[in-house]
Structures are given as structure tokens and as C-alpha cells.
C-alpha positions as CSV (number, residue, x, y, z in Angstrom):
1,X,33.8,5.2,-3.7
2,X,33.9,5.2,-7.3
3,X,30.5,4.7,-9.1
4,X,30.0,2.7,-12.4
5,X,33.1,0.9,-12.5
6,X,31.8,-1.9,-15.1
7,X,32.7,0.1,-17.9
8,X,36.5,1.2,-18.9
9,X,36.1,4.5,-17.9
10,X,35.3,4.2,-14.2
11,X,37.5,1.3,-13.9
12,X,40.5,3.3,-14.8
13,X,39.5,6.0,-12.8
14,X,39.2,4.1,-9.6
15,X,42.4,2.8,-10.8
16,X,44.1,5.6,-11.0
17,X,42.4,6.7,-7.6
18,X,43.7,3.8,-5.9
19,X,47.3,4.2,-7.0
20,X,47.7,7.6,-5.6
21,X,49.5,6.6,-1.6
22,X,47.6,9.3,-0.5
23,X,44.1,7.3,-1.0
24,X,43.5,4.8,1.9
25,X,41.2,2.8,0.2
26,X,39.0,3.1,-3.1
27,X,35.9,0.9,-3.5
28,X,34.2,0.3,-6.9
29,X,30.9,0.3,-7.3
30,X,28.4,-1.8,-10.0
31,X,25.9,-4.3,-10.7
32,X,27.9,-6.8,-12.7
33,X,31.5,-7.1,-12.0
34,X,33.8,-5.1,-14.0
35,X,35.6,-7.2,-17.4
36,X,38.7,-4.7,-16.2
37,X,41.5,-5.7,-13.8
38,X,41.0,-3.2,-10.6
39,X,44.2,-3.7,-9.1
40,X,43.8,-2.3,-5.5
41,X,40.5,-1.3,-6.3
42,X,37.5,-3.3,-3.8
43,X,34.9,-4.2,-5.6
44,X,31.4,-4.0,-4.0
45,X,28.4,-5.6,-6.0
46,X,25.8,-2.9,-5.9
47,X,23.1,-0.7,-7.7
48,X,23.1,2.9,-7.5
49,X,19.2,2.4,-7.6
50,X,18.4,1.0,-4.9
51,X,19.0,2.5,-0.9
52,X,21.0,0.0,-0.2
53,X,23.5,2.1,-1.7
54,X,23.1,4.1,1.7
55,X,24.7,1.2,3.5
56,X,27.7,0.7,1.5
57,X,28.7,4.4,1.9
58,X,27.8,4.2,5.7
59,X,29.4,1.1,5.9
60,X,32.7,1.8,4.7
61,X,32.9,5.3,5.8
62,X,33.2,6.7,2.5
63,X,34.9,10.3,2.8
64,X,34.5,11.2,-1.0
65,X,31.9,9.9,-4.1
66,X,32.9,9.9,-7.8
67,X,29.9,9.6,-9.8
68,X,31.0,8.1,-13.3
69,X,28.1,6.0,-13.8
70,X,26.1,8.0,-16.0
71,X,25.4,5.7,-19.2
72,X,25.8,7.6,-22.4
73,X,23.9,5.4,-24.8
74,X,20.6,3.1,-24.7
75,X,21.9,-0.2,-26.1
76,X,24.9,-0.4,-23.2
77,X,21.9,0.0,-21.0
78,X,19.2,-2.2,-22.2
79,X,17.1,0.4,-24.0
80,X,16.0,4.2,-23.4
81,X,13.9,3.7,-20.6
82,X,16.7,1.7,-18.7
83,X,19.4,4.0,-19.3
84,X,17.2,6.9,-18.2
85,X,16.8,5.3,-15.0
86,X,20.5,4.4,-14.0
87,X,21.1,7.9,-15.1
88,X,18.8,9.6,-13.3
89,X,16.7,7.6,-10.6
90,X,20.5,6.4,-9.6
91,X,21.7,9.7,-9.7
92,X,18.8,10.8,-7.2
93,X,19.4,7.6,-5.5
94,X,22.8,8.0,-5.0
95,X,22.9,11.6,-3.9
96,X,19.7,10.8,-1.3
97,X,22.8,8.3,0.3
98,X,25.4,10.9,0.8
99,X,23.0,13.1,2.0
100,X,22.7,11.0,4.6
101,X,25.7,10.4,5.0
102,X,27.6,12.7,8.1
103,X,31.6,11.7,6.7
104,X,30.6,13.0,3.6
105,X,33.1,15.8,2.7
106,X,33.4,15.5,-1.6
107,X,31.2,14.6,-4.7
108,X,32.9,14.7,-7.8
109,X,30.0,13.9,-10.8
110,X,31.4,13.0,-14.5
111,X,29.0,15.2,-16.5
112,X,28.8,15.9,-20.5
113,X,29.0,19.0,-22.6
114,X,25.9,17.6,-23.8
115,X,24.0,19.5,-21.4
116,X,24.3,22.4,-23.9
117,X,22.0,20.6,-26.6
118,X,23.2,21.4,-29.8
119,X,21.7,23.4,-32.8
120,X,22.2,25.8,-35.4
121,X,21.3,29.1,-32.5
122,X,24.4,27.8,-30.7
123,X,26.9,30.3,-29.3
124,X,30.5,30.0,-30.6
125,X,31.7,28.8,-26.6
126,X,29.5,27.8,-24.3
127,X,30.7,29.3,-21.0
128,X,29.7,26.9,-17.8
129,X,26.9,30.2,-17.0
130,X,25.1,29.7,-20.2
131,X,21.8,27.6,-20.8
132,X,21.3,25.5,-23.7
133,X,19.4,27.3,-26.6
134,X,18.3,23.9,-27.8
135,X,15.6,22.1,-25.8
136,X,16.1,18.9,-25.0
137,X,13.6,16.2,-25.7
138,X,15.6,12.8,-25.0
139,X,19.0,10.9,-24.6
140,X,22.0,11.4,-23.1
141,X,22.0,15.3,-23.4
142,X,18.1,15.6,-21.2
143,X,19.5,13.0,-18.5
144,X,22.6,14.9,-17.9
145,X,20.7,18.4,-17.7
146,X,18.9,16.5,-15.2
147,X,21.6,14.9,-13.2
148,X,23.2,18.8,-12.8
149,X,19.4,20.1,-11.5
150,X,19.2,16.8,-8.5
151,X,24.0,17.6,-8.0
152,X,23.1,21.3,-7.7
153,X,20.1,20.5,-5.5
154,X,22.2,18.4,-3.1
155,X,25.0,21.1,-3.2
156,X,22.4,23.7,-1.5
157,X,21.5,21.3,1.0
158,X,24.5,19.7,2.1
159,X,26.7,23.0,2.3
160,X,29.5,21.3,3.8
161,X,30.1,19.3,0.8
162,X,32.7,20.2,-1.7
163,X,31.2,19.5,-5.1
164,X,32.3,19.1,-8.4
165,X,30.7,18.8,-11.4
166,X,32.9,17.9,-14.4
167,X,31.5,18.8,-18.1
168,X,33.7,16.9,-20.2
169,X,33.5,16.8,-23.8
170,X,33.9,13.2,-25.5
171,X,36.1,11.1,-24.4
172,X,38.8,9.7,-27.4
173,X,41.5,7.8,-27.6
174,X,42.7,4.0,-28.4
175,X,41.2,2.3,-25.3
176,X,37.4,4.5,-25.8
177,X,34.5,2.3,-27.1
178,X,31.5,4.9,-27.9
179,X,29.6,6.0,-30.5
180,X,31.7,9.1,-31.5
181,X,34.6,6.8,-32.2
182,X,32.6,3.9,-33.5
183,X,31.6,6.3,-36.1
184,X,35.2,7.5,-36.5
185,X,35.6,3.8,-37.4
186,X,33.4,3.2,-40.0
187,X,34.4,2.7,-43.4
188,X,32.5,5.2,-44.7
189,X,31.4,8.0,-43.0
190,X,28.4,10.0,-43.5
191,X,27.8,13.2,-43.0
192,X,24.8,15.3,-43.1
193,X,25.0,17.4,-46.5
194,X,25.6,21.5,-46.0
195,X,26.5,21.0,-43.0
196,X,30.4,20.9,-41.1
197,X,30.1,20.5,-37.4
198,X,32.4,21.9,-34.7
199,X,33.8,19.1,-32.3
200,X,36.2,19.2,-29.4
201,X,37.9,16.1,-27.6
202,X,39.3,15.4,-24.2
203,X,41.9,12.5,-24.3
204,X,40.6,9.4,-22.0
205,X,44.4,9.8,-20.1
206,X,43.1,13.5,-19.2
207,X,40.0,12.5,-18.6
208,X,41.2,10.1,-15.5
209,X,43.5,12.7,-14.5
210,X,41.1,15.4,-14.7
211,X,39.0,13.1,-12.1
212,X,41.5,12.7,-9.9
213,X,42.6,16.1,-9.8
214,X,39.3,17.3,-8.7
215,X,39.3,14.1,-6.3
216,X,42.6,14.8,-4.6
217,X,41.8,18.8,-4.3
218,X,38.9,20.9,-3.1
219,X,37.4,22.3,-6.0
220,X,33.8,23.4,-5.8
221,X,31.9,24.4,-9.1
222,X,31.1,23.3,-12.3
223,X,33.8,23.3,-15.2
224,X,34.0,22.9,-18.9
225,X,36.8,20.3,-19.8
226,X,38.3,20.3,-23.2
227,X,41.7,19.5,-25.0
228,X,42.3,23.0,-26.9
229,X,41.2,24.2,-30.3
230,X,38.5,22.9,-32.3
231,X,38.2,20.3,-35.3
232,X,35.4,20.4,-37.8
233,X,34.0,17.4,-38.8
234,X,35.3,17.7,-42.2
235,X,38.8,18.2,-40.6
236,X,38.6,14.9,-38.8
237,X,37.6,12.6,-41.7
238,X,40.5,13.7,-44.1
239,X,42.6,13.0,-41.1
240,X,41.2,9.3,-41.4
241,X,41.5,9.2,-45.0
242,X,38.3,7.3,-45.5
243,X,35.6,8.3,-47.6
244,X,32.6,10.2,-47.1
245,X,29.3,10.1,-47.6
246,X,27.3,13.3,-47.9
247,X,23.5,12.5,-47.2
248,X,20.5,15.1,-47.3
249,X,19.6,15.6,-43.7
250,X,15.9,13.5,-43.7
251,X,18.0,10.6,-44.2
252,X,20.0,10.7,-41.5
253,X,17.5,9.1,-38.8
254,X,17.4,6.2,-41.3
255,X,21.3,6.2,-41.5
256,X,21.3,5.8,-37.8
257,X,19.0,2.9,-38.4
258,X,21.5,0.8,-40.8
259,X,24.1,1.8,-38.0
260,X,22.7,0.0,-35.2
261,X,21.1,-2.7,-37.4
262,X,24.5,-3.3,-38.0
263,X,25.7,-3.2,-34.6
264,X,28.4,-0.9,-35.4
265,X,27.3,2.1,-33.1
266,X,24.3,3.2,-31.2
267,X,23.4,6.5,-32.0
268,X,21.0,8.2,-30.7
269,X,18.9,11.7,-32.2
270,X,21.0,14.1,-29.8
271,X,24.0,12.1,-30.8
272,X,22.8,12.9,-34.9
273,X,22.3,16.7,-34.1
274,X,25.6,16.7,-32.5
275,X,27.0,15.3,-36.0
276,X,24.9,18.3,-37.5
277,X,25.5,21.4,-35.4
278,X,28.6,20.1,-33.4
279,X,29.3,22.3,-30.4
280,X,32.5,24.0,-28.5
281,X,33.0,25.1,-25.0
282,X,35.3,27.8,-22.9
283,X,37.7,26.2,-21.2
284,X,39.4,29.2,-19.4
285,X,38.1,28.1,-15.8
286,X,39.2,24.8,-16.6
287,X,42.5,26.8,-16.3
288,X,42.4,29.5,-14.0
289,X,39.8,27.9,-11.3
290,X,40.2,24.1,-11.8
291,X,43.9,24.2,-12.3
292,X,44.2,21.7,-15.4
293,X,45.9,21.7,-18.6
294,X,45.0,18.7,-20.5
295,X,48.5,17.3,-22.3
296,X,46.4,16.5,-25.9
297,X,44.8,18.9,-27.9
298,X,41.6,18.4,-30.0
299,X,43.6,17.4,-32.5
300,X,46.7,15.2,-31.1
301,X,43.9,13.3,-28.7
302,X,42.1,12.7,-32.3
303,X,45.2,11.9,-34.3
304,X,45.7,9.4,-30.9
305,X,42.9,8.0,-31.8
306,X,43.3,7.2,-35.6
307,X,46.7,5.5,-35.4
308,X,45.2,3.2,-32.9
309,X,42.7,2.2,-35.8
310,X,43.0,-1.0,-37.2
311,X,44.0,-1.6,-41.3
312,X,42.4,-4.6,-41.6
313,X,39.7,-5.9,-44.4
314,X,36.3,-4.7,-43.5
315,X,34.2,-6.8,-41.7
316,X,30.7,-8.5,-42.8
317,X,28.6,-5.9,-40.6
318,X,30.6,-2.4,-42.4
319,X,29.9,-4.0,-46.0
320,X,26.5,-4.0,-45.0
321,X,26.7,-0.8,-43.8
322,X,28.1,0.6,-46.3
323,X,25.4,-1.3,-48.7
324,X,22.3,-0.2,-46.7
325,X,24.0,3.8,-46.8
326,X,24.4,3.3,-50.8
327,X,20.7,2.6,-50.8
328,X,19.5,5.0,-48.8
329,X,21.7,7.9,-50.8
330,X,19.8,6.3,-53.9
């Protein structure tokens, strides 16, 4: 059972789960029908949420649970206080129904390097033993910390349960529809002034097959996934070729304010420190324990990316954005 299939990424996970001959049957799991074609995939009308999640695993004698339904920004979920709670009171939903569950024998969870914060106290790799050294007061990067506490939790209890947590850094590529490549897409991109972060990528085609490697094989543990070597942020706009603009950093909330006016991303403060600090993760046991090697690096999954963006004129929203970010630099 795949969770969160609505959205591109779980869609093409359960997917790729369901093309493997060595998978019976896959059943995707939502509550609104996915815009994707699922192919083999059976889709099952049903929220995380609520218990009756506990029948759908029961009833279909679900041997194995991917978890991608973890939502990474409040406007795809209705606001803060909605995404908060698919994130986390369906996390602790979900997990309550395979606890329950006796067939149980795998959990794989699509988790974030954003459990690491970000900040300028930041280690140069975070290795998957290290706590964050920034605390975490909302978004994407406090719900996923949260998540890991309730996956480890139900690790301890249910013993006989392989579980895997996968801490993937953002997803890119020419299918991915965030805010880290909205952003990439603007027409001009600030930046916050003195500062360069560090970013890593993991293409969206490693991504799936990163999930399906730790579906088809017992892996228990918590790895860092990342396409190797690292791109400052600096790096990654020349490779664009737009233009930049440099803003002091109290402007930058207000930035983000122009940008989802605009409906061009929807960024979030832990999303704007990330655009700050940046942040970079070991990989090694993504290697030596997991048994992965992504096939993009940093840099080819970004260079993916930008040739898949558009040349077009600029529409009515980026003029405006690029009006409101001229006033707010004045």
C-alpha cells in the first residue's frame, strides 16, 4: 500500500511498485483521486486520518506500507494547520493501523533532510546520528522531526517490522512541482545578500527507485539520500542564466509574501532559512548499508532540471513579481 498517491510523487512510486512482477498487487491510497494515470496501481479512496485506514490494510492484507504522504507545503494542503495534520495526526494514524496489523512485515517512510533545520551552527555533513543544531519552530522541517519520533516509536514496538526511513534531499527534475524549483523558475531570483547557501539534489527518477529499492529489500535504519557533490546557490543560478536579486535579509519574509501573492511558489520560513544557510548531508550509508548509487549528481539532476525549463515570455504573475521585488529592494 502506497500512501499519498494524489500527488506525482507517490503516484509514480506506486507505479513503479506495481511494475516490478515480483509485486502481487499495489494499492494507492488518498482522499481525492489521483490527476496521474496509475496503471496497475488500485486505487482505494481513503484518509490516512481517520481509523478506517485500519480496515483497508486489514482488508487487503497489506504485507508492506510506503508512506509518501507527508505534504511539504501549506497551500497544497489548505493552510498550516491542515498540512500539520495530514503530516502528523496521519502519520500517527497510519502507524496506529499497521500496528495492528499481524501481516505487517515492512514500512518504508519518505522523510526530508529537513529534519536537520538549517542555520549558520550547521555542520559541513549531517551524518543520519546527528541532531539538528537549529530548533525547529514550524513547517515542513518540525513535522518531519516529528513523523521520525511517532516511525521510530513504532519501530520499538513492533520489532518484527523492517523499517525504513528515507531522508531524501529535494526532489528535482522536469516532472517536480515544489517550491525549490518554482523558485528555480522565477525570472528573477533573489537571494538573501552575504549569504551563498549549500544545496544538494536527489533526481525524482532516483527518488522512485530509491523507494523501491528499500521496498523490494530488507533494509532497516534511517539513511541520508543525496545525488553527490554539492551546489551553492550562486552555482545554480548562473547555471540558469537568469538574474539575480540580492536583498538584505529583513526583506526576505516580505519577498516570500510577493511570491505567494503571486502564486508562483509557496514558501514557507524554514523553506527561506534553507535559501540562507542551505544544508548538506553524508551519504556514505546511503552506499555501504542501503546499497544505492543514485545515477545523477547534484549537478546533472539540476542541469536536468533547467533544460526542461520553458523559454517562453514571462507571464502576468512573474512581471508582478518581479515589480513587487523591485519595490521592496527600493
Amino acid at each position: 500500500m502506497v500512501t499519498g498517491v494524489s500527488r506525482d510523487a507517490g503516484a509514480r512510486c506506486a507505479r513503479r511498485l506495481a511494475a516490478d512482477p515480483s509485486i502481487d498487487t499495489v494499492i494507492g491510497v488518498d482522499v481525492v483521486p489521483p490527476r496521474a494515470e496509475l496503471g496497475r496501481v488500485r486505487f482505494v479512496r481513503a484518509d490516512i486520518r481517520n481509523p478506517v485506514i485500519a480496515k483497508v490494510i486489514a482488508g487487503a492484507d497489506v504485507d508492506t506500507v510506503v508512506h509518501t504522504g507527508v505534504v511539504a507545503t501549506p497551500g497544497s494542503a489548505g493552510g498550516r494547520s491542515s498540512m500539520k495534520e495530514i503530516n502528523v495526526i496521519g502519520t500517527m494514524q497510519l502507524l496506529a493501523a499497521c500496528q495492528k496489523a499481524p501481516g505487517l512485515s515492512k514500512l518504508v517512510v519518505k522523510s526530508s533532510t529537513t529534519v536537520y533545520g538549517a542555520g549558520p551552527r550547521d555542520p559541513a555533513m549531517f551524518t543520519e546520528e546527528m541532531a539538528p543544531r537549529a530548533i525547529h519552530q514550524t513547517g515542513l522541517s518540525k513535522d518531519a522531526v516529528e513523523v521520525e519520533g511517532y516511525v521510530r516509536g513504532f519501530a520499538r514496538r513492533r520489532p518484527d517490522v523492517c523499517v525504513t526511513t528515507l531522508r531524501m534531499a529535494n526532489w528535482i527534475g522536469p516532472r517536480t512541482d515544489s517550491p525549490i524549483t518554482r523558485y528555480f523558475a522565477l525570472p528573477v531570483v533573489p537571494t538573501v545578500l552575504g549569504f551563498d547557501a549549500r544545496l544538494q539534489f536527489l533526481h525524482e527518477s532516483d527518488g522512485v527507485e530509491a523507494i523501491h529499492h528499500a521496498t523490494v529489500h530488507d533494509l532497516p535504519g534511517t539513511f541520508n539520500l543525496a545525488g553527490d557533490g554539492v551546489l551553492v546557490l550562486s552555482q545554480a543560478i548562473r547555471r540558469l542564466g537568469r538574474p539575480v536579486l540580492r536583498l538584505p535579509s529583513f526583506t526576505a519574509s516580505s519577498t516570500a509574501a510577493v511570491v505567494r501573492r503571486a502564486r508562483l511558489a509557496d514558501f514557507s520560513p524554514d523553506q527561506i532559512t534553507f535559501l540562507t544557510y542551505g544544508r548538506a548531508v553524508d551519504t556514505t550509508r546511503m552506499r555501504t548499508e542501503f546499497g544505492f548509487e543514485p545515477k545523477y549528481s547534484t549537478a546533472s539532476a539540476f542541469d536536468d532540471f533547467r533544460d526542461s525549463l520553458g523559454t517562453g515570455a514571462v507571464t502576468r504573475a512573474a512581471q508582478l513579481l518581479t515589480a513587487g521585488l523591485g519595490a521592496l529592494r527600493g
